[in-house]
C-alpha positions as CSV (number, residue, x, y, z in Angstrom):
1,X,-20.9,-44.6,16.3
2,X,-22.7,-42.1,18.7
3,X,-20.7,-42.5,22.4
4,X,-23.2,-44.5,25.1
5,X,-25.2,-42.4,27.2
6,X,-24.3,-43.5,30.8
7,X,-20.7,-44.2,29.8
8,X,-18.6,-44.0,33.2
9,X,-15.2,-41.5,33.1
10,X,-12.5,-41.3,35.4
11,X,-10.0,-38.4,36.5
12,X,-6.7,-39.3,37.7
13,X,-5.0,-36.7,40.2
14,X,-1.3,-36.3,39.4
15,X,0.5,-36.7,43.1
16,X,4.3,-35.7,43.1
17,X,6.2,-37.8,45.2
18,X,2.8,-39.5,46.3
19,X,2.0,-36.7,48.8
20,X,-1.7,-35.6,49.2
21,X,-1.9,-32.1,50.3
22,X,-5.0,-32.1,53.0
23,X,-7.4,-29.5,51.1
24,X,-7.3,-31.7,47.5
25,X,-8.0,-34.7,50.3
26,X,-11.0,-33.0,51.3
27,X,-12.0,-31.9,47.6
28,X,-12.2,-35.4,46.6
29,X,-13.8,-36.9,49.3
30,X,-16.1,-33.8,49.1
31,X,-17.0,-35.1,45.3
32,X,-17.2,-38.9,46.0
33,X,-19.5,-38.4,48.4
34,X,-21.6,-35.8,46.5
35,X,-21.4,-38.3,43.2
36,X,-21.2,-41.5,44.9
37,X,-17.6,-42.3,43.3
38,X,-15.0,-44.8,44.0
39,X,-11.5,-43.7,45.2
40,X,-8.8,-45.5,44.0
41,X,-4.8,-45.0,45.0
42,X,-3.5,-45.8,41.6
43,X,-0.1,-48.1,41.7
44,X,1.8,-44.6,40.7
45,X,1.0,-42.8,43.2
46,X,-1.9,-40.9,42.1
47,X,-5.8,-40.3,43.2
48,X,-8.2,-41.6,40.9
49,X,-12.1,-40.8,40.8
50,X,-14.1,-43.1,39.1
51,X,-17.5,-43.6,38.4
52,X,-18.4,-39.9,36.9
53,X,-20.4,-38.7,33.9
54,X,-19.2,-36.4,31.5
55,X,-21.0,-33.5,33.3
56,X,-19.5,-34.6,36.4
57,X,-16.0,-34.7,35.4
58,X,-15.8,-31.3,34.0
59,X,-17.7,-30.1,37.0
60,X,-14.8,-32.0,39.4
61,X,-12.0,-30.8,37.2
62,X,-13.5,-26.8,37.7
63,X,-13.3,-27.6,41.4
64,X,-10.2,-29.1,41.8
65,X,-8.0,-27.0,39.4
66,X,-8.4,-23.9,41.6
67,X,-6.4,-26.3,44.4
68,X,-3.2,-26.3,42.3
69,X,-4.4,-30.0,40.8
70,X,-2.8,-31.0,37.6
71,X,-4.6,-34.0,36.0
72,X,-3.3,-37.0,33.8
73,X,-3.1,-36.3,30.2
74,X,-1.6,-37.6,26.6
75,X,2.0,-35.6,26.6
76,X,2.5,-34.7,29.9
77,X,6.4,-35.5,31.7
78,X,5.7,-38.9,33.4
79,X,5.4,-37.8,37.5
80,X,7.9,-40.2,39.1
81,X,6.9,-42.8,41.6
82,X,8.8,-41.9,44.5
83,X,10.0,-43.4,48.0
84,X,9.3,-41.6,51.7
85,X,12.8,-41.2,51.5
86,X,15.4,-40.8,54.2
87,X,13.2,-38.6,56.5
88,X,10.9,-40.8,57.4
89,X,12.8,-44.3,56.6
90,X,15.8,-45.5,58.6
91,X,16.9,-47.0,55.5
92,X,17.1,-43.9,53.4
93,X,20.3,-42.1,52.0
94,X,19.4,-40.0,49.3
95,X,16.0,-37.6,49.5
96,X,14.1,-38.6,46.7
97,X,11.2,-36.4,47.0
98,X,13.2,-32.9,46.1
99,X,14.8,-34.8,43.1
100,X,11.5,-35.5,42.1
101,X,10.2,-31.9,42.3
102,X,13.3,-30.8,40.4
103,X,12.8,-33.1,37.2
104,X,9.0,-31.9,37.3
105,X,10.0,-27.6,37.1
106,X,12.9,-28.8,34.8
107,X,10.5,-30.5,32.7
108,X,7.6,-28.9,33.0
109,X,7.1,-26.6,30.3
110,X,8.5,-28.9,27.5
111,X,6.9,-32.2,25.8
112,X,5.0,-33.4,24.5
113,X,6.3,-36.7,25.3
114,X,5.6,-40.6,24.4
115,X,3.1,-42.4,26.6
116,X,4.5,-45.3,28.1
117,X,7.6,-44.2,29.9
118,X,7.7,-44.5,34.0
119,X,10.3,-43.0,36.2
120,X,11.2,-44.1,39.8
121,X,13.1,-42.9,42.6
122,X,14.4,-44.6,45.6
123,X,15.6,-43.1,48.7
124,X,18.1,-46.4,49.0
125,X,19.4,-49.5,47.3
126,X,16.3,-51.3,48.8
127,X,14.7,-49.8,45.7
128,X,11.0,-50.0,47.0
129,X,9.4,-47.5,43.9
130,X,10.5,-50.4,41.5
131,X,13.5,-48.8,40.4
132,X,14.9,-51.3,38.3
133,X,12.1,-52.5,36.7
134,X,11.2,-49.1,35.8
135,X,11.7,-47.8,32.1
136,X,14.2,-44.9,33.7
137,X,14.7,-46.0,37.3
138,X,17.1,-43.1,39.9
139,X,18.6,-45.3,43.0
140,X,20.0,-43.6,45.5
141,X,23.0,-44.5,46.9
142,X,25.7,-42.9,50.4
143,X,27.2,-41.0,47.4
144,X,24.7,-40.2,45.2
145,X,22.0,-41.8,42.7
146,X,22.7,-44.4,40.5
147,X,20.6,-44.6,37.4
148,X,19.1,-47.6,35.3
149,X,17.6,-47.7,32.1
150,X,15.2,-49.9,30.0
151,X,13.9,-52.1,33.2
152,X,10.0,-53.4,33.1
153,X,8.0,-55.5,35.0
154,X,4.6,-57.3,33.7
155,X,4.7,-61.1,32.2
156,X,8.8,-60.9,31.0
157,X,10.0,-58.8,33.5
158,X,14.3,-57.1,32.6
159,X,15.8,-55.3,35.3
160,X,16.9,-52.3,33.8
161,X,21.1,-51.4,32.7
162,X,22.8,-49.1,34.9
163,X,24.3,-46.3,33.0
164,X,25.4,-43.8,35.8
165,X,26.7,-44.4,39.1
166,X,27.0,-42.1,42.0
167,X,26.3,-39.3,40.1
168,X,24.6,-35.9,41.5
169,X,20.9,-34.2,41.2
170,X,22.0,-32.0,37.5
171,X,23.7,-35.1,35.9
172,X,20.8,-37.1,36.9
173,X,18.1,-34.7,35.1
174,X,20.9,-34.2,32.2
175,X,20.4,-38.2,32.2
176,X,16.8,-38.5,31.8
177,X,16.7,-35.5,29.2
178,X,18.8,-37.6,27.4
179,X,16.9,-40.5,27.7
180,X,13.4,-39.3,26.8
181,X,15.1,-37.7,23.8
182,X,16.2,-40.7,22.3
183,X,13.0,-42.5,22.8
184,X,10.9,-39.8,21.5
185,X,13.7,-39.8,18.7
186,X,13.8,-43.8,18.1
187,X,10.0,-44.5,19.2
188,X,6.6,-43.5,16.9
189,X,4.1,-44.7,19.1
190,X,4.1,-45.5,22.7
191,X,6.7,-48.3,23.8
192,X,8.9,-49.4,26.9
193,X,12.6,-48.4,27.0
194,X,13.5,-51.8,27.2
195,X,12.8,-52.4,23.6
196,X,15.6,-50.3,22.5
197,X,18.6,-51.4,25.1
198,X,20.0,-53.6,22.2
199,X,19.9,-50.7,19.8
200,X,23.2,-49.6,18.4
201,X,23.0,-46.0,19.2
202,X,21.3,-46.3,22.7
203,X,23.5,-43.1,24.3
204,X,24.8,-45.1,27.4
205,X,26.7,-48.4,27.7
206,X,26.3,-50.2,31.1
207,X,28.8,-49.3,33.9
């Protein structure tokens, strides 16, 4: 079936920790004025434009990869929906944005991995990212992050189990490798984490 002629694409900016550096701000206001798009601040944290052709959105994505810009994509580590974190919130005890940026290098070069999986990562217990309704959620705590696993939200929402507690930045990413192992290992299409908490072998019990 030949694709329709006028069919509308998007192109999702990835956003670590949900910052927006100023010149890929302009870029894309710079293209949705020029194309007439709609700009849409996607519930992870990331910049969508929608509304382009398919000449269009190869013409955006030459202009924005010179910026540093890495786009959405099938196989591609899941960026982490992340917190302002201590320096900006009174609440905050932990400093979620540099954990994020360190699970992004560690990961960075490996995958491919499942679609489906989110990550979080709270500055506090407050947990405003979602962290335990998040497939692998990272709470931080006075003494360190506690991690959850297999949480979701939608229709039949499950808070996630806690598997670490207090633990520090390396045994957190040692965590999540882990993790995203198992369900890449247990998992041959795209599913939540939740589906496999009752599974005999799932590599953490709840503390």
């Amino acid at each position: 079936m030949s694709r329709v002629a006028n069919k509308q694409e998007r192109l999702t900016i990835l956003l670590p920790a949900g910052r927006l550096p100023l010149p890929v701000m302009a870029k894309a206001y710079e293209l949705a004025e020029r194309y007439g798009l709609e700009v849409y601040l996607s519930t992870l944290q990331n910049l969508r434009l929608m509304g382009l052709s398919e000449e269009q959105l190869a013409q955006a994505r030459s202009e924005l990869a010179p910026l540093g810009v890495d786009f959405k994509g099938p196989g591609k580590f899941p960026t982490p929906r992340v917190c302002i974190g201590r320096r900006d919130c009174s609440a905050g005890v932990q400093e979620p944005e540099e954990l994020s940026r360190r699970l992004l290098e560690h990961f960075k070069d490996r995958g491919p991995f499942k679609p489906k999986i989110k990550i979080a990562i709270s500055g506090c217990p407050f947990c405003c990212p979602g962290v335990k309704t998040t497939d692998i959620g990272i709470m931080g705590t006075k003494k360190g992050f506690d991690v959850y696993a297999g949480g979701k939200g939608g229709p039949n929402p499950v808070v996630g189990r806690r598997v670490a507690r207090e633990a520090d930045a390396e045994t957190v990413i040692r965590i999540v490798e882990t993790l995203l192992a198992y369900h890449d290992r247990k998992t041959p299409k795209k599913q939540r984490m939740a589906r496999l908490l009752g599974e005999p072998d799932f590599p953490f019990p709840e503390v």
